[in-house]
N, C-alpha and C positions, 0 to 999 in steps of 0.2 A: 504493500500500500504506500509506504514510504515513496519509493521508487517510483509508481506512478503518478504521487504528487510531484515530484521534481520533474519526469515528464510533461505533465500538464502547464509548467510553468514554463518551462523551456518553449512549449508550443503556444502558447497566448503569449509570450515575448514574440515568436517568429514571426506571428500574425498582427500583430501590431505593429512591427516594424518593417515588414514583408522585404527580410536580407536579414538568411544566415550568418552574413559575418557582424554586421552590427546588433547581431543578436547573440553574439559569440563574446562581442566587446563588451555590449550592457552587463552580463552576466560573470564576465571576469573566464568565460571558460573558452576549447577552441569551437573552432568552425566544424569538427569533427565529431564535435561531441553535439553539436546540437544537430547534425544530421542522423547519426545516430539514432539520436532522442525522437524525431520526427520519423522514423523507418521504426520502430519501436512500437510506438502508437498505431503507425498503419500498420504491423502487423495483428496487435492487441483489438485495433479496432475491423481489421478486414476491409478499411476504406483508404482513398489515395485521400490525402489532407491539401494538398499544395501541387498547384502546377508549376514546374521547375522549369525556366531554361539559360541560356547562360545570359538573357537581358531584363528577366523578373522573375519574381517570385509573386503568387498569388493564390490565393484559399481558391479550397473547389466549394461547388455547394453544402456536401456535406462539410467539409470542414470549417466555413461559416454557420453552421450549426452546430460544430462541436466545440467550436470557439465561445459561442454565448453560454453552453452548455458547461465548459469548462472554467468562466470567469465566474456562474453563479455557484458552482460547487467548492473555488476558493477563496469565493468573497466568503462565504457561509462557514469556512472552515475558519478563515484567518479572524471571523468575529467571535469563533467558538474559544479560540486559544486566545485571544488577547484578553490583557489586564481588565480583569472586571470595572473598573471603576472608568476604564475608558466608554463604556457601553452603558452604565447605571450610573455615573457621578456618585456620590455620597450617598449610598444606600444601602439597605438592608439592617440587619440586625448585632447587635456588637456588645458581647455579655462580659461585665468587668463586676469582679469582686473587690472587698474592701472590708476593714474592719468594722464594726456596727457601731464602735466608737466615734467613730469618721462620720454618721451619719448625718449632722449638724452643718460639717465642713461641708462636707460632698453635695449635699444637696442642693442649696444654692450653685453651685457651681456645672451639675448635670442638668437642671436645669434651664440654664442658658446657654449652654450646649445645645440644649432641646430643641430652641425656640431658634434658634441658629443653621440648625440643622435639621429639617422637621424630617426628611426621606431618612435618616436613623431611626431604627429601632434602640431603646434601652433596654439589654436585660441586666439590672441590678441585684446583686448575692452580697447583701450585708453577713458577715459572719465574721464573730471572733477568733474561728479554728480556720485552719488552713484548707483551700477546698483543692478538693480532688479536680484538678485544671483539667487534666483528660478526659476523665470522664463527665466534667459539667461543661464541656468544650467551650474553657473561656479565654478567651479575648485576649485581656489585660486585668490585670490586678494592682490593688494598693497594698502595701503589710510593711509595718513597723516593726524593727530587728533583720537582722542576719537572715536571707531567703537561704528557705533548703536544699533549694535544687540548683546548683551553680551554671545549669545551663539556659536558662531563662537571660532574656537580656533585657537587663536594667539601669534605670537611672536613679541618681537621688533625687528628690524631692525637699526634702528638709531634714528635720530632725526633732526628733520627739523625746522631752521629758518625760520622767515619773518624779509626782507628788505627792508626798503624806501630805496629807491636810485633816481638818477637821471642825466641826462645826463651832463658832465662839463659844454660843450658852454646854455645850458639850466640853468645853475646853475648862470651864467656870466651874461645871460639880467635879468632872475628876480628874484637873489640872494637865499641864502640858506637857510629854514626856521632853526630859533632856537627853536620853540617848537611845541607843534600839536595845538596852537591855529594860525600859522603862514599856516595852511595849509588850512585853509578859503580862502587865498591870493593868492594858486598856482593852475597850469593849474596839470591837473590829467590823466593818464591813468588808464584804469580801467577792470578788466574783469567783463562779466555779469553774475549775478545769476540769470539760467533763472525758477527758484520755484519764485523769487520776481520779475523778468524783470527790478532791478532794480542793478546797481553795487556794487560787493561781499563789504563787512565789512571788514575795514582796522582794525590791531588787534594791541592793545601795551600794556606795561605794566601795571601791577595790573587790567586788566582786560578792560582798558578803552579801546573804540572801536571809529572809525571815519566813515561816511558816506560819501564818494567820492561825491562830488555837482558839484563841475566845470570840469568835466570829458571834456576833450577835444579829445581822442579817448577811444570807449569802443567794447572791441573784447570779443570772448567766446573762446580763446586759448590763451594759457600761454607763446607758442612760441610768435606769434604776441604781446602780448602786451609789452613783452620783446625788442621785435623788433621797437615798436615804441616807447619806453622810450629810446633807446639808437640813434633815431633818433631825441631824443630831446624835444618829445612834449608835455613834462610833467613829475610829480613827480608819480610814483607807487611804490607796497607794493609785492614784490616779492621773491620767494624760492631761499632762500642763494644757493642752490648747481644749480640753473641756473644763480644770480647775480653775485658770486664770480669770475668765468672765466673773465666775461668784467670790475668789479673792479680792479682785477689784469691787467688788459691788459689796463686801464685808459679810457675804454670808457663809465664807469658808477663809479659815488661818492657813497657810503655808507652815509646816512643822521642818524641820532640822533640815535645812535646804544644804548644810556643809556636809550632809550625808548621800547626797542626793547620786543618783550610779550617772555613767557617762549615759548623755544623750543616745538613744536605737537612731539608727536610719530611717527616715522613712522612703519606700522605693515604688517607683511605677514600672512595672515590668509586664511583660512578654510573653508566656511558655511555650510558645511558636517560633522557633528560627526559618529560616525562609523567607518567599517573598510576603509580600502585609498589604492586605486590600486597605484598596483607599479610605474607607469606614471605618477600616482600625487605627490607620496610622494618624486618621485627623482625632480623632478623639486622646489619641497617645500624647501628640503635641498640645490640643488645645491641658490636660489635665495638666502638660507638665508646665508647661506657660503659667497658667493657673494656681496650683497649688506651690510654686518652686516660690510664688510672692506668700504663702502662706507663714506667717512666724507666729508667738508664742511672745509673751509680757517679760525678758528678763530680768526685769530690777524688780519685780512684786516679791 
C-alpha cells in the first residue's frame, strides 16, 4: 500500500506537469524512476495513462480519470494523517487532574480558559491521591512535591508551603505550642491518607516528620479541614496559598514558621511524550502562564 501511494504521487506530479523530467526534478528523484512508477501503474491498473512521444506528454482518457481519482484519495488521506488541530483548531476534550486543594486556585483560572476557548471540553479530576494517568487517560496534571514517574514532562509552577496554624480563640484555652515536642499536648485536625487509613504526615524542617495522635476531627478534603481548624478544633499543617487569606483576615495564627520544611514544587506536567494536540498544549501554556504568576503572603 505504501508503495502504491508513492506511485500515485509520482503520477499526479506527471500529470500536472505533463514532462517526466521536470517531474523527476520536482520530486528530487530520476527520470527513470518516474517512468518506472508510471509503467507500474499501467500495469496494476491494465490501462495506458499517458500518451508519450519525444514532443509531449499527455493523459489519455482514462488516465484523466485516474488523475481526479487519484488526487481525491490523497487529498482524503493526507487530511487523515495531519495534525488534528490543523482540521479542528482548538477542540475536543482535554482531562487535567489536580489536587482538591487547588480547587479555589484552579477554578477561577479554568474558567477563563472556558470562556476563551468555548470548542474545549473540560474534564476536571480534583483528587488528593495520585490518579492512575493511564488509565483515567489524562491530559495534564497539577501535584505538589517530587512527581513519581520521572518520565512525565514537566514544568514548575511555583512552590508551595506547609503551615501549622490555628485558630486564635483555640490558641486562648490551650495556649500556643513552642516546639513540635508541644504538639503531643494539642487537639489536631487532620486529613486522611487513605493508602494508610491513617492521618497524612505533618512535615518540618530538616526532614523531621510528626504523626497526628490526638486528631480531634479527621476529613479527606482540604476544604473541610480548613474549615474546621478555623472553627477552632485544633492545631493543622496546611497549604500557605489556602492559610494565608484567613491569617490575613485574623481568623487563623501562623505557628512556628522557623520550623517550617522547605517549600514542595509545584508542577504542571504531561504523562504523554510524543506529539501534543493543539487542545492540550494550549491549555498546558495558558495554566502555566497563569499559575507560574501565582504566589503565597511571605512576611505573614
Amino acid at each position: 500500500m505504501r508503495d502504491a501511494l508513492a506511485l500515485m504521487r509520482i503520477f499526479c506530479t506527471a500529470a500536472e506537469l505533463a514532462h517526466f523530467k521536470a517531474t523527476a526534478s520536482k520530486l528530487a528523484i530520476s527520470p527513470q524512476a518516474v517512468t518506472r512508477a508510471i509503467q507500474q501503474l499501467e500495469q496494476m491498473t491494465g490501462e495506458l495513462l499517458f500518451h508519450r512521444n519525444t514532443r509531449q506528454t499527455r493523459l489519455t482518457e482514462f488516465g484523466q480519470q485516474f488523475y481526479l481519482d487519484c488526487q481525491q484519495q490523497l487529498g482524503q488521506l493526507e487530511q487523515l494523517l495531519s495534525p488534528r488541530q490543523l482540521r479542528d483548531g482548538h477542540s475536543g476534550v482535554v482531562r487535567l487532574t489536580a489536587p482538591a486543594a487547588m480547587r479555589s486556585v484552579l477554578m477561577p483560572v479554568l474558567l477563563q480558559f472556558a470562556q476563551q476557548y468555548p470548542a474545549i471540553r473540560l474534564d476536571l479530576r480534583l483528587s488528593d491521591q495520585h490518579s492512575a494517568v493511564v488509565d483515567e487517560q489524562i491530559d495534564l496534571g497539577i501535584r505538589a512535591g517530587l512527581l513519581r514517574d520521572q518520565s512525565f514532562v514537566a514544568v514548575s509552577l511555583s512552590q508551595v508551603a506547609l503551615w501549622l496554624v490555628a485558630n486564635p480563640d483555640y490558641l486562648k484555652r490551650h495556649g500556643a505550642p513552642s516546639s513540635l515536642a508541644d504538639l503531643a499536648t494539642q487537639q489536631q485536625v487532620s486529613m486522611l491518607d487513605p493508602a494508610t487509613g491513617k492521618p497524612w504526615m505533618w512535615f518540618f524542617k530538616d526532614a523531621v516528620t510528626y504523626q497526628p495522635r490526638k486528631v480531634r476531627f479527621l476529613v479527606n478534603d482540604a476544604e473541610q479541614e480548613l474549615a474546621a481548624v478555623c472553627a477552632g478544633l485544633g492545631l493543622a499543617q496546611v497549604a500557605d496559598f489556602m492559610a494565608a487569606p484567613k491569617v490575613q483576615q485574623g481568623e487563623l495564627v501562623r505557628l512556628l514558621p522557623q520550623l517550617e520544611p522547605t517549600p514542595w514544587p509545584l508542577s504542571l506536567y504531561r504523562p504523554q511524550r510524543g506529539p501534543v494536540a493543539a487542545r492540550v498544549r494550549v491549555l498546558f501554556d495558558f495554566l502555566r502562564d497563569k499559575l507560574s504568576q501565582f504566589t503565597t503572603c511571605e512576611n505573614l
